[in-house]
N, C-alpha and C positions, 0 to 999 in steps of 0.2 A: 736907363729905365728897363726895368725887367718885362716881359711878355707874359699876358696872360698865362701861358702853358707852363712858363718858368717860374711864375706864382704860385702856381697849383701842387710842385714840386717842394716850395718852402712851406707848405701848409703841414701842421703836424698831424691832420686827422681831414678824412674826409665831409664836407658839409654834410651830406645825405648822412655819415653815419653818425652825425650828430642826432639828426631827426630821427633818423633808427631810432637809438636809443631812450628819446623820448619820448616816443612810440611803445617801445616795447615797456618802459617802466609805468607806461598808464595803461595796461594792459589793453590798448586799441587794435584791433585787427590791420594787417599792413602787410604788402608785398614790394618785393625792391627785386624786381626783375634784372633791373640795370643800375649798373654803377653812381648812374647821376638822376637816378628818380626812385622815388618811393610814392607809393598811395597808402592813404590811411584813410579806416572808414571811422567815422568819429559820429555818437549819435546826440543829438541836439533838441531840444524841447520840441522843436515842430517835426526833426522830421530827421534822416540820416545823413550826414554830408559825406563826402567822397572830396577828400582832401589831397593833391600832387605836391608835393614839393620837387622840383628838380632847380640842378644845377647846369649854370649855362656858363661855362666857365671863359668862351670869347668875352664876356662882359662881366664875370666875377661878380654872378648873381646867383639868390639863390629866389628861385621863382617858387610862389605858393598861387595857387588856384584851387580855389573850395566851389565846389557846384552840391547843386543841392535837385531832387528829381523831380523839375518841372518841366515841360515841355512846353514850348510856346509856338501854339499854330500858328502857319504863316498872316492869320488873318487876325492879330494880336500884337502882332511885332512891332507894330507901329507905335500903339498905348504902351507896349513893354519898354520901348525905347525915349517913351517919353519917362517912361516912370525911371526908367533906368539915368536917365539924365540928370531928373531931380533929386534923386538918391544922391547920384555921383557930387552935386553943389555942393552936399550936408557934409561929406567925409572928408578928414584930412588925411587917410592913411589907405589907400588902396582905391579898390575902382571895382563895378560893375561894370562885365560884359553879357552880352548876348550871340553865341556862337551860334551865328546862321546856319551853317551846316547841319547841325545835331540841335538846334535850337534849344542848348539849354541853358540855363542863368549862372552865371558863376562870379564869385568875386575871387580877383589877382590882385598880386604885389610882389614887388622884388625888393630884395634884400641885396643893398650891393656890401660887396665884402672886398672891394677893390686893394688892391697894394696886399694883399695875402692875409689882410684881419681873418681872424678866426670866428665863426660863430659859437654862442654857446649856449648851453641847453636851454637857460633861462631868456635870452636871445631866441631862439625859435622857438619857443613855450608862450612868448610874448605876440611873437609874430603870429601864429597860430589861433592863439586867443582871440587879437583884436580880426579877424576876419571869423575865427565862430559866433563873435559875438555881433559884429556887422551883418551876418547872416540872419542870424535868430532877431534881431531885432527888425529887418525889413521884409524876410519871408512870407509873411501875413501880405503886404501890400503886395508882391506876386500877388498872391491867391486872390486876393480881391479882385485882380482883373481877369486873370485867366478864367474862374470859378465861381466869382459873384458879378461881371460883367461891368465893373465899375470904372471909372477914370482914374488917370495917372493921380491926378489931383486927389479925386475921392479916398482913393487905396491909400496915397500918403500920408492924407492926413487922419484918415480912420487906425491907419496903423500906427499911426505918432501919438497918438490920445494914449495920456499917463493917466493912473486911477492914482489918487492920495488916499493911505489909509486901509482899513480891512470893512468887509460887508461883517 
């Protein structure tokens, strides 16, 4: 069995510069400082997200983390962690977190690519997608607590409310 590092070596293209180039054909603003990371600012109905993908290649993943610019004071974090919890029930494909540190809200996911799979555009186009769209569809219930003082409960389900139809 080969070692992560001896994997990375039969790979015929870098993960990240798969993402590069997905990046750069949807003309998204992007920086790739380092080898194994890339940000991309990608803008979203509510609001901008700031998108990382990196690669961790001890575990032959490719990590995506989308945050989006809420800030959750410490006297919040508690309703945010409820809310974050009931969020996390509803999803089959990633996860909210809330980084104490920087208190801010992000959804992750990894992409394992183990045994030297390759990813491909449509492959992270995918993976990408399902967390802009996991975003843009709970970001309202943020705001509801942060900025309309509401409960984990209230925010979820005021933000779940489907309209049928056109006014």
């Amino acid at each position: 069995m080969l070692t992560a590092a001896e994997q990375d070596t039969i790979r015929s293209q870098h993960p990240v510069d798969v993402v590069e180039q997905l990046a750069a054909s949807n003309d998204w603003v992007f920086d790739r400082e380092e080898e194994d990371e890339i940000a991309i600012s990608v803008t979203g109905r509510w609001t901008e997200y700031r998108v990382a993908f990196t690669w961790l290649s001890d575990i032959e993943t490719l990590h995506l983390s989308c945050a989006f610019d809420l800030k959750v004071p410490e006297r919040l974090r508690g309703e945010v962690g409820a809310l974050v919890a009931a969020i996390n029930e509803q999803l089959w494909v990633g996860h909210f977190d809330v980084w104490r540190k920087e208190g801010v809200v992000m959804h992750r996911h990894g992409l394992m690519l183990v045994g030297g799979a390759e990813p491909s555009g449509a492959l992270c186009a995918a993976h990408l997608d399902n967390a802009l769209q996991t975003c843009e569809r709970y970001y309202q219930a943020f705001q509801f607590v942060l900025w309309a003082g509401k409960s984990a409960r209230e925010a979820l389900e005021a933000a779940s409310f489907e309209t049928k139809g056109e006014a």
